[in-house]
N, C-alpha and C positions, 0 to 999 in steps of 0.2 A: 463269539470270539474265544478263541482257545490261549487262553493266559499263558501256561505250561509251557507255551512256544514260541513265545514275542520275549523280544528284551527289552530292555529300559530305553534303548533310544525308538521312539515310536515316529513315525513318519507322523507328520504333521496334518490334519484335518483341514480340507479346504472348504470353504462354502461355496457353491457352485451359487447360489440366489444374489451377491453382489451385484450392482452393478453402475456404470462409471459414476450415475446421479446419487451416490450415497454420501450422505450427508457427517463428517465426525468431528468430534469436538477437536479442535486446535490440541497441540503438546505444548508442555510447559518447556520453555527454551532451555537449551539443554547449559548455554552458558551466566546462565541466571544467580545473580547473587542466592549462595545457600543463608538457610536462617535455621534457630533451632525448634520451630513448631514446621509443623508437617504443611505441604502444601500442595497434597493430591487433590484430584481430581474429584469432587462433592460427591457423595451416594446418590442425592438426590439427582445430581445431574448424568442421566445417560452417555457412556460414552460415544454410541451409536444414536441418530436418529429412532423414534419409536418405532414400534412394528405396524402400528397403524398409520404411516404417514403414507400418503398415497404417491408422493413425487417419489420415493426411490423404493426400490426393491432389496429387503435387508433379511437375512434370516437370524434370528438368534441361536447361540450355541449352546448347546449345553454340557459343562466338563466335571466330569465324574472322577473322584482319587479313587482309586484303592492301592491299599497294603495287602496283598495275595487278595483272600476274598472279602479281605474288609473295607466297605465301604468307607472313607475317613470324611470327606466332604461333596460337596454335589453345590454347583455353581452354574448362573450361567454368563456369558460374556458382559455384557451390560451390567449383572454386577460386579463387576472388576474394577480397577480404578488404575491408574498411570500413574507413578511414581519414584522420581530419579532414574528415571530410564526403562522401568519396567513394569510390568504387571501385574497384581499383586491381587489375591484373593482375598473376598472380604472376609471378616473372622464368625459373618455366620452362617448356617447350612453346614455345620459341620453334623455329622450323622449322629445324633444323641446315644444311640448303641455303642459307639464304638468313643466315644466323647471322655472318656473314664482312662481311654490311650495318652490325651494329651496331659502334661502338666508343664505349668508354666517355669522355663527356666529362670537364670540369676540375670539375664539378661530378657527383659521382658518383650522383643522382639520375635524370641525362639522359644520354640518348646522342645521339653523332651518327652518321645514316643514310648509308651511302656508297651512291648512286645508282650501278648498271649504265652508266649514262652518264658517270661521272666526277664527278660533282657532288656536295656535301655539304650535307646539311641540321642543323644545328646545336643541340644542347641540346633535343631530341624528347623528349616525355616522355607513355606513353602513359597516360589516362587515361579512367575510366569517368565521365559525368556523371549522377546520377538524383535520384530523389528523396529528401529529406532522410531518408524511411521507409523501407526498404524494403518493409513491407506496403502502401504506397501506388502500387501501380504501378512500382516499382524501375529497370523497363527502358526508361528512355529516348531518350538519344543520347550519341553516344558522339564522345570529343572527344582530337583530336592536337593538340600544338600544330606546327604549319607542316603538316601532314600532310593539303595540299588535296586529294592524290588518294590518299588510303586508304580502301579499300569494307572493310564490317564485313558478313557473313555472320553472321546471330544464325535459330539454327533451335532448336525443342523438340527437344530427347532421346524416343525412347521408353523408355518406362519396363522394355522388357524389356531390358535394357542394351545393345542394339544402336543404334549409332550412325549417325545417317541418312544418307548421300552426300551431300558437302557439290561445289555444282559449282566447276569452276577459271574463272581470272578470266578476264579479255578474250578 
């Protein structure tokens, strides 16, 4: 994939492997009394059906950040979790190399990104955007705030758990 000539809005990743007998965990109703402890969606609990369930056909996804050719984090869908609406990266698998970029802002939701260059990007806070369902197409674009030049790598998993070569950036 040639970086140097994609923009930031990336057409969205389909899984061709779905299909109607998939199985996913229920959303939190969207008009639900708020509270002030968190009340995503557990780690431990998949938000997909497992990959070895034999009733439906599910592929896992795997979504890759980068910052030009730095990889920042590498996730895959399942561990994601749903939260006030959206989808939210978990805060580990972020790329140890590149881990030295993040520090935590005054607001412990966001970080600020320290650019190879010197520069600081301020209160980043990554974020998945899709559909309100996830049974409705889920995977659709994915959003940084100030993060004009972050490319999202989103490729199917094969389902024998090998992981496909994912290319390096620019």
């Amino acid at each position: 994939m040639d970086r140097k000539n994609t923009t930031t809005k990336q057409k969205p990743a389909r899984s061709s492997c779905r299909d109607e007998s998939t199985t996913v965990m229920p959303l939190p109703p969207l008009n639900a009394p708020s509270s002030s402890k968190r009340t995503a969606v557990p780690l431990t609990q998949p938000i997909v059906s497992p990959l070895g369930d034999s009733k439906s056909k599910i592929c896992e996804e795997r979504w890759d950040v980068y910052f030009h050719a730095f990889l920042l984090h590498e996730t895959k869908h399942s561990d994601c979790y749903y939260y006030k609406g959206q989808w939210w990266f978990p805060e580990n698998r972020r790329n140890e190399k590149t881990l030295h970029m993040f520090v935590a802002a005054s607001n412990l939701k966001y970080y600020n990104l320290h650019l190879p260059n010197g520069k600081i990007m301020e209160n980043l806070m990554f974020r998945y955007v899709g559909q309100s369902n996830p049974q409705e197409e889920w995977l659709h674009d994915y959003v940084g705030y100030n993060l004009n030049l972050v490319t999202i790598d989103m490729q199917v998993m094969s389902t024998q758990g090998v992981e496909p070569v994912v290319g390096v950036g620019m």
